[in-house]
KOLGU-4560 file (N, C-alpha, C; in nm, 3 decimals, padded with zeros to 5 digits):
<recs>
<n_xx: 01.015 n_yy: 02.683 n_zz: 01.533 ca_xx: 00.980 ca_yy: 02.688 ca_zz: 01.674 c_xx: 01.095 c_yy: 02.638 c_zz: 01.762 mol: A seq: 1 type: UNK>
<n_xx: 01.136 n_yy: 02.526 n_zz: 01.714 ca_xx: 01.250 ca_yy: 02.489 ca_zz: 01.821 c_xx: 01.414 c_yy: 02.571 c_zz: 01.800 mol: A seq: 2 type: UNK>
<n_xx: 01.379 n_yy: 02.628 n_zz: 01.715 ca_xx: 01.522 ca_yy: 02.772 ca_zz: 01.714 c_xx: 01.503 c_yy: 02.890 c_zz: 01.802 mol: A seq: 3 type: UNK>
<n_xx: 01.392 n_yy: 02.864 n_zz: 01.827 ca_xx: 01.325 ca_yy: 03.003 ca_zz: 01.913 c_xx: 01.345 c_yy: 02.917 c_zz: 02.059 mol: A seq: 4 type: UNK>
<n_xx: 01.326 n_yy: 02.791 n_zz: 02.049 ca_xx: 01.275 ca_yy: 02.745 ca_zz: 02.200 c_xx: 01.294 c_yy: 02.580 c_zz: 02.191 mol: A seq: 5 type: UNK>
<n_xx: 01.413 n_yy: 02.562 n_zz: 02.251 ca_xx: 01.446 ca_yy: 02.406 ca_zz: 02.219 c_xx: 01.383 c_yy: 02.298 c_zz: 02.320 mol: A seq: 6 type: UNK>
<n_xx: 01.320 n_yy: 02.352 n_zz: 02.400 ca_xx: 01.258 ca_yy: 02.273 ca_zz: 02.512 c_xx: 01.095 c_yy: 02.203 c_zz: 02.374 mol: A seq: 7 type: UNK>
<n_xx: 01.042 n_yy: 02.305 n_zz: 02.305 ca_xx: 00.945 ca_yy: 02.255 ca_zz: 02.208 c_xx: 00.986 c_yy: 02.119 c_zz: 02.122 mol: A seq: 8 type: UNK>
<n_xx: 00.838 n_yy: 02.017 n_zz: 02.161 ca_xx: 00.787 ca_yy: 01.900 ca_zz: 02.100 c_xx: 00.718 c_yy: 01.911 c_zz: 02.018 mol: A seq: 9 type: UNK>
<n_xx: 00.742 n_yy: 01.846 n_zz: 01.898 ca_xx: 00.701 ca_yy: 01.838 ca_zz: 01.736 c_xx: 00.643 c_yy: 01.678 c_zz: 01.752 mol: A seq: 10 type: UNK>
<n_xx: 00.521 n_yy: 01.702 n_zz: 01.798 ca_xx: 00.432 ca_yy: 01.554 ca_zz: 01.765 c_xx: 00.353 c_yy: 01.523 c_zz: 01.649 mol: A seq: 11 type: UNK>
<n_xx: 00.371 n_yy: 01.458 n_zz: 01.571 ca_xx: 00.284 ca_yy: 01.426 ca_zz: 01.403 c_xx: 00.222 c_yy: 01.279 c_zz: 01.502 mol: A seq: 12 type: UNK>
<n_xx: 00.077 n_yy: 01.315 n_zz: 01.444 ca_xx: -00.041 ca_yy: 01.237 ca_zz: 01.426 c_xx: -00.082 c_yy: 01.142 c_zz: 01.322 mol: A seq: 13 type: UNK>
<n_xx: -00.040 n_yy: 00.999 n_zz: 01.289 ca_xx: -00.065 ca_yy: 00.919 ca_zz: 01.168 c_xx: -00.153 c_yy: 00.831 c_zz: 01.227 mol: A seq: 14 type: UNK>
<n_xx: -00.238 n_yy: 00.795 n_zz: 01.096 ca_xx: -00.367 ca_yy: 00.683 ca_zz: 01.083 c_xx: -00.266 c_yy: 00.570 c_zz: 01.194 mol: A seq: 15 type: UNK>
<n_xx: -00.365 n_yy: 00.463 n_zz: 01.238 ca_xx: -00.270 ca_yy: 00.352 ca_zz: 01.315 c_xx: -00.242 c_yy: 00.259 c_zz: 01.209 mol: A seq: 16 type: UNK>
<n_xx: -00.124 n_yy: 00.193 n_zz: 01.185 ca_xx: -00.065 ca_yy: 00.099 ca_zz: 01.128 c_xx: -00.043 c_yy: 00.142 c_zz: 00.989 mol: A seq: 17 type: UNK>
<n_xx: -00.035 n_yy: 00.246 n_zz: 00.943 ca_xx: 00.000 ca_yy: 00.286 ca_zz: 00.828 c_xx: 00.088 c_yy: 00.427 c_zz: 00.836 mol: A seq: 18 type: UNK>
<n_xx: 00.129 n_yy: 00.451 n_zz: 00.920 ca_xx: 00.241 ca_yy: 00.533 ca_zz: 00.922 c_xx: 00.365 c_yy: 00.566 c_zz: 00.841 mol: A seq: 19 type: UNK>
<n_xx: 00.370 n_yy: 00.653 n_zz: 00.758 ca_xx: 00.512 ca_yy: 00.649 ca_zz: 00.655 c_xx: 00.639 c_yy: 00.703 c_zz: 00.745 mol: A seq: 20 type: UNK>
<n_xx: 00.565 n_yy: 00.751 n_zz: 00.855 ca_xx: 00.653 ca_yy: 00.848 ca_zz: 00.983 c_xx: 00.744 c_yy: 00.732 c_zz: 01.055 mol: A seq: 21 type: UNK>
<n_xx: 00.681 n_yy: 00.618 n_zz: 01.079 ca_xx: 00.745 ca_yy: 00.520 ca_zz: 01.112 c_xx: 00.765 c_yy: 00.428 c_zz: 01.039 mol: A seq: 22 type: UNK>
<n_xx: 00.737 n_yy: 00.407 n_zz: 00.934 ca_xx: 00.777 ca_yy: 00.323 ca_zz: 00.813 c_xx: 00.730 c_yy: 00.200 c_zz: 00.794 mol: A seq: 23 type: UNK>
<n_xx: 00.619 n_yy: 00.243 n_zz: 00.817 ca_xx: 00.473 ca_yy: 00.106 ca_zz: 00.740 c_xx: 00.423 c_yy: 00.148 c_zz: 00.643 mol: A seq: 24 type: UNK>
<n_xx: 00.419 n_yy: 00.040 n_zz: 00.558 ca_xx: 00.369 ca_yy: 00.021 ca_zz: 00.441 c_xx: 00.225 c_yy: 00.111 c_zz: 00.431 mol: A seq: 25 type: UNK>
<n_xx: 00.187 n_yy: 00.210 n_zz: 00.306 ca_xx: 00.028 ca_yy: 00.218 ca_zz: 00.273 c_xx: -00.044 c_yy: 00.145 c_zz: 00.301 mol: A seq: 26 type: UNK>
<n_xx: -00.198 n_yy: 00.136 n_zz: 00.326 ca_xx: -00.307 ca_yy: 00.083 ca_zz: 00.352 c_xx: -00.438 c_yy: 00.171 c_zz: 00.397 mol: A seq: 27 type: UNK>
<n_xx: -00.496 n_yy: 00.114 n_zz: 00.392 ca_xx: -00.677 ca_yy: 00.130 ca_zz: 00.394 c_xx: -00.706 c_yy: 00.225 c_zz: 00.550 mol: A seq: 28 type: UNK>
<n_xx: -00.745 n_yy: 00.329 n_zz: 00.574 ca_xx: -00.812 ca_yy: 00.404 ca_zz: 00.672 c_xx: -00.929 c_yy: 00.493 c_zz: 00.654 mol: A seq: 29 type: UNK>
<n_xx: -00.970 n_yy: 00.553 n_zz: 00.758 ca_xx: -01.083 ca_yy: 00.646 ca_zz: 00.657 c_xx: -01.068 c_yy: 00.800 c_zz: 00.734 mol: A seq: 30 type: UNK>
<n_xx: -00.884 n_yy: 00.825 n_zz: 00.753 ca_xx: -00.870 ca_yy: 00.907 ca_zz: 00.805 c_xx: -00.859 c_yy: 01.049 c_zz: 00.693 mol: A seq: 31 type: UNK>
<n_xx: -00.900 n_yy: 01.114 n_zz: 00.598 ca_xx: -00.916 ca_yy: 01.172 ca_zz: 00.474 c_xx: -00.791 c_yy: 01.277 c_zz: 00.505 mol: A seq: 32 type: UNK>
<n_xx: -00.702 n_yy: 01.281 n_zz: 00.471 ca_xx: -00.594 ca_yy: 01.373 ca_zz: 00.453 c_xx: -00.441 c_yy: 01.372 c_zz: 00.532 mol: A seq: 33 type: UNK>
<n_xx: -00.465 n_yy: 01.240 n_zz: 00.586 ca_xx: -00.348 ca_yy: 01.241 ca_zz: 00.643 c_xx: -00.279 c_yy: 01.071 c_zz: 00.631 mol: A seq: 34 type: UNK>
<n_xx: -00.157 n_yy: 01.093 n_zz: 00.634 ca_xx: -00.156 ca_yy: 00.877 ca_zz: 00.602 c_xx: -00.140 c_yy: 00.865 c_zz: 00.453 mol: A seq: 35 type: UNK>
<n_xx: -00.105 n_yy: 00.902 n_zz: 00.349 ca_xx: -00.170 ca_yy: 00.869 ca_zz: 00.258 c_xx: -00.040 c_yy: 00.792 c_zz: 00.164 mol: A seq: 36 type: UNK>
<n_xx: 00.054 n_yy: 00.701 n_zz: 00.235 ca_xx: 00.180 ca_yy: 00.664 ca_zz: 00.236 c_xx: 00.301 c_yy: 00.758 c_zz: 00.200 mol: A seq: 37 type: UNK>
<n_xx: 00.325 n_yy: 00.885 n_zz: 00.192 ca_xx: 00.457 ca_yy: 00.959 ca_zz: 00.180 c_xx: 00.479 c_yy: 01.047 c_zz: 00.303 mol: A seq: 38 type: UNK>
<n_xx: 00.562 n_yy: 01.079 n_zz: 00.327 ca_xx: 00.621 ca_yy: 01.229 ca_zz: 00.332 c_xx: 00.637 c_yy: 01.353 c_zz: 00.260 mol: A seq: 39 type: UNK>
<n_xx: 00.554 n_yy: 01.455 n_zz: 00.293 ca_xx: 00.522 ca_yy: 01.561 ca_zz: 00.247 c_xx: 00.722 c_yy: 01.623 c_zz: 00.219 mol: A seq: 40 type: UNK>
<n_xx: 00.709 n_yy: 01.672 n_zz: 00.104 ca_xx: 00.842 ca_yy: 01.776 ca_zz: 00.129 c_xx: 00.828 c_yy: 01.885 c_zz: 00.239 mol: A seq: 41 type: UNK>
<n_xx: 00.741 n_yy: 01.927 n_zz: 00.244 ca_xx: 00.741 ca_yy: 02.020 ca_zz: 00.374 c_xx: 00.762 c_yy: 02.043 c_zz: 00.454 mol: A seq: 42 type: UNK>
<n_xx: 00.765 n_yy: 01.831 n_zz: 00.494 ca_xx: 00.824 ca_yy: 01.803 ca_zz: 00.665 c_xx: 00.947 c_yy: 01.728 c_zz: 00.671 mol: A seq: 43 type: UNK>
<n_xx: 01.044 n_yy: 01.758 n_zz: 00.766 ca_xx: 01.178 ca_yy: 01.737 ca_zz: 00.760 c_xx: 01.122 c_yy: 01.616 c_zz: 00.857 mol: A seq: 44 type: UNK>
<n_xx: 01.133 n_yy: 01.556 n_zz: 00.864 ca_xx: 01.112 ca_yy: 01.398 ca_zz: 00.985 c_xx: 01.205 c_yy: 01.429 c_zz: 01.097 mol: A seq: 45 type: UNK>
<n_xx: 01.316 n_yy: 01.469 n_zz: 01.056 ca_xx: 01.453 ca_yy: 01.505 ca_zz: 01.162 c_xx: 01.397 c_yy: 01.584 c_zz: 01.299 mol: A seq: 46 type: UNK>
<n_xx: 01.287 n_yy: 01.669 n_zz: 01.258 ca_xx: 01.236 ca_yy: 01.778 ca_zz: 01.355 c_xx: 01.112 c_yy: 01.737 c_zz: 01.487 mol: A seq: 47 type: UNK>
<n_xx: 01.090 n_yy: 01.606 n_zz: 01.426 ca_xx: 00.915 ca_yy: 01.553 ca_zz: 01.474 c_xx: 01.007 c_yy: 01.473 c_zz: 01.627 mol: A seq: 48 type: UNK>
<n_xx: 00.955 n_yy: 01.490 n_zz: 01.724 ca_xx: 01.028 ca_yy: 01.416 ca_zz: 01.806 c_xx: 00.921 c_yy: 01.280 c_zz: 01.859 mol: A seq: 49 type: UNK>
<n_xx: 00.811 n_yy: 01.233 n_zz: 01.815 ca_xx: 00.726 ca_yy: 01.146 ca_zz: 01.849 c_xx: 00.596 c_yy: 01.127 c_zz: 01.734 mol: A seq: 50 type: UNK>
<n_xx: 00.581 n_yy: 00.996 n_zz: 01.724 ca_xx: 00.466 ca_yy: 00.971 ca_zz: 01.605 c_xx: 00.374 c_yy: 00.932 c_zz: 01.727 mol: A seq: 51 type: UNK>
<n_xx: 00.230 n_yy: 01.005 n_zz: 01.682 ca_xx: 00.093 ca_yy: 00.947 ca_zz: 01.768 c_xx: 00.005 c_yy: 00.854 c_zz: 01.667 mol: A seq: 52 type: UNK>
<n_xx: -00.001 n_yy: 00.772 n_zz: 01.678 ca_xx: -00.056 ca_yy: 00.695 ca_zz: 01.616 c_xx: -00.233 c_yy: 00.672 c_zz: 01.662 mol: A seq: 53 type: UNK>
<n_xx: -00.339 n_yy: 00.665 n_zz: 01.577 ca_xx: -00.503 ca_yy: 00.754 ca_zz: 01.579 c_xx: -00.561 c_yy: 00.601 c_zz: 01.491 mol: A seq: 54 type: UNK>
<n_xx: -00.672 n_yy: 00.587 n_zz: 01.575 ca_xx: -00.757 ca_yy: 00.467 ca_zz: 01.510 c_xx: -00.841 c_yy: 00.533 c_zz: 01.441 mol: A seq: 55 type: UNK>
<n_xx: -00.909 n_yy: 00.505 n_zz: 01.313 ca_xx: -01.000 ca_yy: 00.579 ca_zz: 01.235 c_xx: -01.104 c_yy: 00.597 c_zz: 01.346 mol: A seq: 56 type: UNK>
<n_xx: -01.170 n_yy: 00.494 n_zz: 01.464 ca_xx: -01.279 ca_yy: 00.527 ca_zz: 01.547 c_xx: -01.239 c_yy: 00.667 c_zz: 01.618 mol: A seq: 57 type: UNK>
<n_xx: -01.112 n_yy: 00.631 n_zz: 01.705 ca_xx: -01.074 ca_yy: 00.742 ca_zz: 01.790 c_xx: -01.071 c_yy: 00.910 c_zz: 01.660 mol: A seq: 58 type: UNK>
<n_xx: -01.037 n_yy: 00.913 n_zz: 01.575 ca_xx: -01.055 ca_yy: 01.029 ca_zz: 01.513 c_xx: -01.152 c_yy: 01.035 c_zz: 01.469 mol: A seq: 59 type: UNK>
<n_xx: -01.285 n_yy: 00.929 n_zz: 01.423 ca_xx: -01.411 ca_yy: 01.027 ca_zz: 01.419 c_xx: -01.498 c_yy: 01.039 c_zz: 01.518 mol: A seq: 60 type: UNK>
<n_xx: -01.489 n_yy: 00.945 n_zz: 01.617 ca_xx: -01.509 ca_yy: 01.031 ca_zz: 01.743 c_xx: -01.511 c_yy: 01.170 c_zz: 01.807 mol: A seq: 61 type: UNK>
<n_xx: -01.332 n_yy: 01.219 n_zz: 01.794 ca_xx: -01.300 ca_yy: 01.317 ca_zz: 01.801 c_xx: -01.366 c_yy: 01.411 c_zz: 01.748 mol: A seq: 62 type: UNK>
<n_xx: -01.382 n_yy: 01.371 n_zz: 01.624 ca_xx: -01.418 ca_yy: 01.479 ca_zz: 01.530 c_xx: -01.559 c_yy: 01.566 c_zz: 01.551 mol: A seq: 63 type: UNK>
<n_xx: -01.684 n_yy: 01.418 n_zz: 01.640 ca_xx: -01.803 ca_yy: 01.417 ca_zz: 01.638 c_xx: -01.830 c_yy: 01.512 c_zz: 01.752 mol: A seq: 64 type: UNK>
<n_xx: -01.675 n_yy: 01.507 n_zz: 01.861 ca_xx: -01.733 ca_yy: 01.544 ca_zz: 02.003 c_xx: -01.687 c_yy: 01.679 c_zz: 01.968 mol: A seq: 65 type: UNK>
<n_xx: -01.590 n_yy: 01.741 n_zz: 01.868 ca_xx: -01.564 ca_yy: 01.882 ca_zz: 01.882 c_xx: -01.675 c_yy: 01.945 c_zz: 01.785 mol: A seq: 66 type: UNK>
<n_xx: -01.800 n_yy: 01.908 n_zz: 01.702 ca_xx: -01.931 ca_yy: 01.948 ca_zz: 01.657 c_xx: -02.002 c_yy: 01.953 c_zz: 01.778 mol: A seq: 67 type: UNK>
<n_xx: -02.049 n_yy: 01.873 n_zz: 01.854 ca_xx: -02.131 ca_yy: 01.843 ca_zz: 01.919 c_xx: -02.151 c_yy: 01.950 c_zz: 02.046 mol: A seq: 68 type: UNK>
<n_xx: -02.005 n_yy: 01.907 n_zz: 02.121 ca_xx: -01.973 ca_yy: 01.991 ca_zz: 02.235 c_xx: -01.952 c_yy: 02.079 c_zz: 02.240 mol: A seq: 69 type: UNK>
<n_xx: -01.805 n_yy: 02.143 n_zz: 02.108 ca_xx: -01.756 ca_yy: 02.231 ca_zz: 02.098 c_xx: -01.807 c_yy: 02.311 c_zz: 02.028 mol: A seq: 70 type: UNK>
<n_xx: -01.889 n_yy: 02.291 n_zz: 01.909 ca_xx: -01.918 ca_yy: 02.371 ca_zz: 01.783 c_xx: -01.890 c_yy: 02.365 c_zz: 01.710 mol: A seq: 71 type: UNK>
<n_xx: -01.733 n_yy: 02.298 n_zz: 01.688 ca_xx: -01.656 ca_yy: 02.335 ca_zz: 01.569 c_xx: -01.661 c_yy: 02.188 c_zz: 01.454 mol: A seq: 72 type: UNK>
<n_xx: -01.755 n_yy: 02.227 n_zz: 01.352 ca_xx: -01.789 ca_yy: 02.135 ca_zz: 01.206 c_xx: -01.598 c_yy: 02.100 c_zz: 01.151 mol: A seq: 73 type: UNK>
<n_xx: -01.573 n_yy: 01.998 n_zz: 01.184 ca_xx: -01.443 ca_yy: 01.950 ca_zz: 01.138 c_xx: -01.429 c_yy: 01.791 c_zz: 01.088 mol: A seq: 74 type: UNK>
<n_xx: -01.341 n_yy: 01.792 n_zz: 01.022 ca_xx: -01.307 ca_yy: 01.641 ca_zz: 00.952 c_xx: -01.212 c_yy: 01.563 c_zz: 01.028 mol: A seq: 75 type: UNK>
<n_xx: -01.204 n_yy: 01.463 n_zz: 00.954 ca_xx: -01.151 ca_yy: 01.302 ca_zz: 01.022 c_xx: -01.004 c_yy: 01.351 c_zz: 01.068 mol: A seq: 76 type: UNK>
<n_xx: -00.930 n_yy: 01.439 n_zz: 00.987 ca_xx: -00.786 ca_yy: 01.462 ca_zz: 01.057 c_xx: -00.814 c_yy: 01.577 c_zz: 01.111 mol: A seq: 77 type: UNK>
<n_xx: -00.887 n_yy: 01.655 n_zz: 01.116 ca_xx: -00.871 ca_yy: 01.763 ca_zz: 01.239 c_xx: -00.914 c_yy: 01.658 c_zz: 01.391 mol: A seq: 78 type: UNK>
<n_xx: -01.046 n_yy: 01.592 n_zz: 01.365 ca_xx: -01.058 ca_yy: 01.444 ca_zz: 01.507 c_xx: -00.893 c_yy: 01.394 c_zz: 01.524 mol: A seq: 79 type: UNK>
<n_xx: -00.832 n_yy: 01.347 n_zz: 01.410 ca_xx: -00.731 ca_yy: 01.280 ca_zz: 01.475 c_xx: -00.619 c_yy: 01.371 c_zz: 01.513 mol: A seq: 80 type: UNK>
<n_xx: -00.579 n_yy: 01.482 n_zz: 01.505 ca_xx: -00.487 ca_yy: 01.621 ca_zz: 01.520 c_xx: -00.547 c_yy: 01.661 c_zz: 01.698 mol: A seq: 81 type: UNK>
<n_xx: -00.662 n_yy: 01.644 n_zz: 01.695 ca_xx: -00.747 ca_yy: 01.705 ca_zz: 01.854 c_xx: -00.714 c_yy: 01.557 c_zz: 01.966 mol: A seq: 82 type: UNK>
<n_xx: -00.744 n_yy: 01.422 n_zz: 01.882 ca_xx: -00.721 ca_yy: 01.359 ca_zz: 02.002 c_xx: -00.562 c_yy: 01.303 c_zz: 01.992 mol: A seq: 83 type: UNK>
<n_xx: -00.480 n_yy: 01.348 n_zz: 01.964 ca_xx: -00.372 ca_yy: 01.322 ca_zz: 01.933 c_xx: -00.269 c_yy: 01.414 c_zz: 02.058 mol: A seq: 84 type: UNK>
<n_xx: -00.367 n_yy: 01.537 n_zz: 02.033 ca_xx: -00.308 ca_yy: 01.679 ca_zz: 02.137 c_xx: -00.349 c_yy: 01.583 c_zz: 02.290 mol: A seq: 85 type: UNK>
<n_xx: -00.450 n_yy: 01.527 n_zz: 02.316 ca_xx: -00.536 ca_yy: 01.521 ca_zz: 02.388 c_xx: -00.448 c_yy: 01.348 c_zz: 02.476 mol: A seq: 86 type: UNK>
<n_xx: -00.374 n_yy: 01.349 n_zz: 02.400 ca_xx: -00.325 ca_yy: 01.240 ca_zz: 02.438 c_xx: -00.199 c_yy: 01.257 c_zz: 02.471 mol: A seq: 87 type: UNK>
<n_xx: -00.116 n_yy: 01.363 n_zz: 02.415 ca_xx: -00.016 ca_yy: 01.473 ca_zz: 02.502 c_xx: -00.055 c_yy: 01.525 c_zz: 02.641 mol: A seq: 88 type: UNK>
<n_xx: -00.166 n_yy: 01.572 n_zz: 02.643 ca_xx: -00.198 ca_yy: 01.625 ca_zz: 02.739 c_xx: -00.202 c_yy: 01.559 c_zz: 02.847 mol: A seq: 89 type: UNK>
<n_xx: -00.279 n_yy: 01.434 n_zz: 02.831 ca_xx: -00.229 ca_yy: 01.302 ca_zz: 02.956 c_xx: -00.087 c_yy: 01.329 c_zz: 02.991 mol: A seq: 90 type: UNK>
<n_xx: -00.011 n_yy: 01.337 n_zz: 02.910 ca_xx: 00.133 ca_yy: 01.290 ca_zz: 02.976 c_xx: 00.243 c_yy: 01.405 c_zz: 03.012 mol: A seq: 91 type: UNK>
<n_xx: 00.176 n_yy: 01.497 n_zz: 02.964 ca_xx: 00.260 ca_yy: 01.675 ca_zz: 03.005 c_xx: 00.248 c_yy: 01.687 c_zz: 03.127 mol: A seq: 92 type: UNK>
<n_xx: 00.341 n_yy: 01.818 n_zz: 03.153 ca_xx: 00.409 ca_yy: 01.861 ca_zz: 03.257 c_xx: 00.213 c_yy: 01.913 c_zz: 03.302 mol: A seq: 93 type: UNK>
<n_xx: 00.264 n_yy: 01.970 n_zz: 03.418 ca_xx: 00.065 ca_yy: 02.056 ca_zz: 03.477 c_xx: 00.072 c_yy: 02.180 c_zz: 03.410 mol: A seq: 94 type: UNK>
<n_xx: 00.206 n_yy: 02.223 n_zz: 03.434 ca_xx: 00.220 ca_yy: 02.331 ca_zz: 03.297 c_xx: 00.261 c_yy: 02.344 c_zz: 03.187 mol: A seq: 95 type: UNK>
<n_xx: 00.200 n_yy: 02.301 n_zz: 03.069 ca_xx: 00.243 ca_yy: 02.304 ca_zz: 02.949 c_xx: 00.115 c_yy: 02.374 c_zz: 02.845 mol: A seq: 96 type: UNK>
<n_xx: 00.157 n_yy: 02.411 n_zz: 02.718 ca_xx: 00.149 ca_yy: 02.441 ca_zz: 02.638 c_xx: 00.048 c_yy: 02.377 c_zz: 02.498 mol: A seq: 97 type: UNK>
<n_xx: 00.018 n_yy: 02.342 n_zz: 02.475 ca_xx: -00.065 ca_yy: 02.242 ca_zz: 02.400 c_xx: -00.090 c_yy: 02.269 c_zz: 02.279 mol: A seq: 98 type: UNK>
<n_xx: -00.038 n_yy: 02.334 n_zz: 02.146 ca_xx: -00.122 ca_yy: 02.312 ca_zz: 02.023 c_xx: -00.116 c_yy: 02.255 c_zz: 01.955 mol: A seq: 99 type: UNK>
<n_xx: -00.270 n_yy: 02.228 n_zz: 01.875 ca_xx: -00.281 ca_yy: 02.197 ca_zz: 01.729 c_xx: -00.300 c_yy: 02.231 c_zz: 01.599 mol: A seq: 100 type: UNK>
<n_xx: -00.351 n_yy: 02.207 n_zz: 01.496 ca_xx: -00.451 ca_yy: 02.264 ca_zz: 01.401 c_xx: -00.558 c_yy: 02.163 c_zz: 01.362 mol: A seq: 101 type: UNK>
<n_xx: -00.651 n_yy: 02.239 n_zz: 01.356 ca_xx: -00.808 ca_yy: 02.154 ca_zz: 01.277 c_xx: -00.792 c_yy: 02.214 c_zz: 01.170 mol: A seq: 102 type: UNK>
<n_xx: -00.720 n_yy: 02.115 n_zz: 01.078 ca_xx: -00.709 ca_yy: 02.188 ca_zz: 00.897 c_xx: -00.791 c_yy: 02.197 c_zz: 00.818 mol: A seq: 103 type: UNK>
<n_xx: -00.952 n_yy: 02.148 n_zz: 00.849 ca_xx: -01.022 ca_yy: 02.119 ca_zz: 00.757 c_xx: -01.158 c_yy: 02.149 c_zz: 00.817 mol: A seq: 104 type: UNK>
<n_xx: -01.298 n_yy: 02.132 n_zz: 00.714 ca_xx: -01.439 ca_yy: 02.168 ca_zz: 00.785 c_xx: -01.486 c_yy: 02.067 c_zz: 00.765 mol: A seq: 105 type: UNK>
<n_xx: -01.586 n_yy: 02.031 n_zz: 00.827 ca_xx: -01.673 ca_yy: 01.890 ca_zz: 00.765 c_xx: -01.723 c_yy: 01.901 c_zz: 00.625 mol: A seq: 106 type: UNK>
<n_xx: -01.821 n_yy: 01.952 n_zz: 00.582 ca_xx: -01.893 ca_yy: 01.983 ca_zz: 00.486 c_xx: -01.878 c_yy: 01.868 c_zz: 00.383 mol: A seq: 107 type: UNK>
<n_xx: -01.766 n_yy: 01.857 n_zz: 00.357 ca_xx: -01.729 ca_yy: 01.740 ca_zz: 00.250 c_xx: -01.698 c_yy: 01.641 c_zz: 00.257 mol: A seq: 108 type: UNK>
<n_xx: -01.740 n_yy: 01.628 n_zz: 00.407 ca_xx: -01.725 ca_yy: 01.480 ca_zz: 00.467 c_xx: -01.873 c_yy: 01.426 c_zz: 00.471 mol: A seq: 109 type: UNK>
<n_xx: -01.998 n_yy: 01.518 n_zz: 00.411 ca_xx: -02.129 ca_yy: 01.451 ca_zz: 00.482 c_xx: -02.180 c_yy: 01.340 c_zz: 00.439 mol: A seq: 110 type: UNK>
<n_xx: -02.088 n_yy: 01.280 n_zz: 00.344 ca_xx: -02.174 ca_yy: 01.163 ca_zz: 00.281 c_xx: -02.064 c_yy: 01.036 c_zz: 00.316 mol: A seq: 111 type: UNK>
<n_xx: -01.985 n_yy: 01.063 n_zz: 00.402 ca_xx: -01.872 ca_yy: 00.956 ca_zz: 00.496 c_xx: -01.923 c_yy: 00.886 c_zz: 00.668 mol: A seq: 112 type: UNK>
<n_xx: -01.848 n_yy: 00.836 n_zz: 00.669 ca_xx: -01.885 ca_yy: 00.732 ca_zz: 00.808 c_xx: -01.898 c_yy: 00.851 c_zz: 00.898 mol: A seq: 113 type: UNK>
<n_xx: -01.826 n_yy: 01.016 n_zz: 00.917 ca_xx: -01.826 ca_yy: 01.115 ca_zz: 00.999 c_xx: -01.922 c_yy: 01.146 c_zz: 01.020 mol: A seq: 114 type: UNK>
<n_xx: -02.067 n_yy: 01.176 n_zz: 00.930 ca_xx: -02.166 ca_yy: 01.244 ca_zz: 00.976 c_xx: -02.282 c_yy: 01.133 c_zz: 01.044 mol: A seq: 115 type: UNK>
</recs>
């Protein structure tokens, strides 16, 4: 994206205080798929221009209000991926651009603090 368009922001979303993005130690969240102390090979760190850092409340929150309101049955890191955008959005231009992904469905979250 940013070879196409260098003005584009690469924001990654980590559990709070356990960030490998910023280089805290593993620990305890109940954010299910994200945090889980490494760096994926997938992601170059060089490219991310800002870590958002997501309280397990604030992402199942999230998670609860995009079922509820929105429709959409999603898990603890799609909540923290939505309020993560959502917290970009506070601070963007009036015209900007905004995406995310909700990587996951609830379903296999129903027996977790989410449902």
């Amino acid at each position: 994206l940013k070879e196409q368009n260098p003005n584009v922001r690469i924001v990654a979303v980590e559990p709070k205080n356990v960030s490998a993005l910023l280089g805290h130690e593993p620990g305890f969240h109940k954010i299910q798929g994200i945090g889980d102390g490494f760096i994926p090979s997938v992601l170059d760190p060089a490219i991310v221009d800002q870590v958002i850092e997501v309280t397990d409340d604030d992402a199942i929150e999230s998670a609860r209000f995009l079922a509820s309101e929105i429709g959409l049955l999603v898990g603890t890191s799609a909540g923290a991926n939505f309020w993560g955008a959502c917290q970009v959005a506070k601070t963007a231009e009036k015209v900007a651009t905004i995406v995310t992904v909700l990587p996951d469905r609830a379903e296999r979250y129903f027996s977790t603090a989410l449902i």
